[in-house]
N, C-alpha and C positions, 0 to 999 in steps of 0.2 A: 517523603517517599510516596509513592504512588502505587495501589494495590494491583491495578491493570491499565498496562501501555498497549495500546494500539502503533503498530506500524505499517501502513502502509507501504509495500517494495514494487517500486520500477526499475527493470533491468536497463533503463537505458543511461548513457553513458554519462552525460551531463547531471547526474544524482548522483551526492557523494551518499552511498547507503553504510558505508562501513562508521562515516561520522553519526550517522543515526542511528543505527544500531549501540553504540558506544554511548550517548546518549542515553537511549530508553537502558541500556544498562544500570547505569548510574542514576537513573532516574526511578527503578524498580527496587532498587537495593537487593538484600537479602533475600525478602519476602513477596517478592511484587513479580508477576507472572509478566508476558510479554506475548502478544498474538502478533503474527507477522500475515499481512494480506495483499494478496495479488488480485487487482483487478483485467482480466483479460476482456478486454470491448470487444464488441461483437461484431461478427464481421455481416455487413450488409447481404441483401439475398443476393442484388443482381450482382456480387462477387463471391460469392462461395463457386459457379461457376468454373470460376479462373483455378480456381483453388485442387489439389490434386485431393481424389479421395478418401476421407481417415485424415486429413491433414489438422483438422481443429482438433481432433480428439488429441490427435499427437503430441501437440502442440499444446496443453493440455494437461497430459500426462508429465512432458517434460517439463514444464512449469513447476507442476507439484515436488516433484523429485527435489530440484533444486531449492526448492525453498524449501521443503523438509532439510534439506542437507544445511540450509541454513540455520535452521531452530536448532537441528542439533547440538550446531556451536555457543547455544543460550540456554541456564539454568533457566526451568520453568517455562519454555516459547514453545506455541504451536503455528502451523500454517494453516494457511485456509487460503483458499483459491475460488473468486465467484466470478463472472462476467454481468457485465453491466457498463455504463459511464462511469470514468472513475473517480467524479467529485464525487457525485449522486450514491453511485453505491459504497465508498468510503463511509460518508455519511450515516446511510441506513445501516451498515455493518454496528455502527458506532450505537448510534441509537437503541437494535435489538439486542448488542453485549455490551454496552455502558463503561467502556475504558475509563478510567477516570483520567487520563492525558494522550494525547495522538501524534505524536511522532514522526513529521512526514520532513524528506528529503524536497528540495524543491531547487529549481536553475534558475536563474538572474531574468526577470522580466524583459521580453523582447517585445515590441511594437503590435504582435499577432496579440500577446497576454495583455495588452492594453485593452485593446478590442471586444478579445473574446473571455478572458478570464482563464488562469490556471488553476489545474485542480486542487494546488496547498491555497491560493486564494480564497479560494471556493468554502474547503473545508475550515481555514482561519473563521469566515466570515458564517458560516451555520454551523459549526459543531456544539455542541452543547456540552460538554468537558473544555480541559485545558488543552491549548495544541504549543508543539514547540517544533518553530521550522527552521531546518537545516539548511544553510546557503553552503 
């Protein structure tokens, strides 16, 4: 069992997050704590523009909400919410609180992920714990 799981959550649709969560469940057992983290990317200047104003904060705010309401549902799980790249700051999350496993949900490689690289790739290929990815 694992003393601290890191999870990464993306709300989008093609992450099964419920099989990850279930997962770091079982993976934490009794005693083993669980961080659940949202990475929100930043939105570039020459679009904040477009953007109506109070919209990032908003945006933001409901984020946390819902992932609080997520930890809820998990003995010992907090949230946290940073903005950054989300390989890059996954990563450094990991590095400054030292999971001892990372837990990321991930979708079936498309021809762009060839290219450019996905972010459970990413984190597979530099984290320095164990990672366990979820297809």
């Amino acid at each position: 069992m694992y003393a601290h799981i890191l999870v990464p959550v993306s709300f989008e649709q093609d992450r099964d997050l419920n099989a990850a969560l279930r997962v770091a469940r079982l993976l934490a057992g009794e005693g083993g704590r669980i961080s659940l983290l949202h990475v929100i990317e930043q939105v570039p200047s020459y679009a904040m523009s477009y953007l109506p104003q109070g919209y990032v904060n908003e945006a933001r705010r409901a984020t946390e909400a819902q992932l609080a309401d997520i930890a809820a549902t998990l003995p010992k799980a907090s949230a946290h919410v940073v903005e950054g790249h989300s390989g890059r700051t996954i990563l450094d999350w990991a590095e400054a609180h030292k999971p001892d496993c990372i837990v990321i949900a991930s979708h079936r490689p498309g021809m762009q992920d060839l290219l450019l690289g996905s972010t459970a790739a990413k984190v597979v290929r530099h984290a320095s714990c164990a990672v366990h990815v979820i297809r």
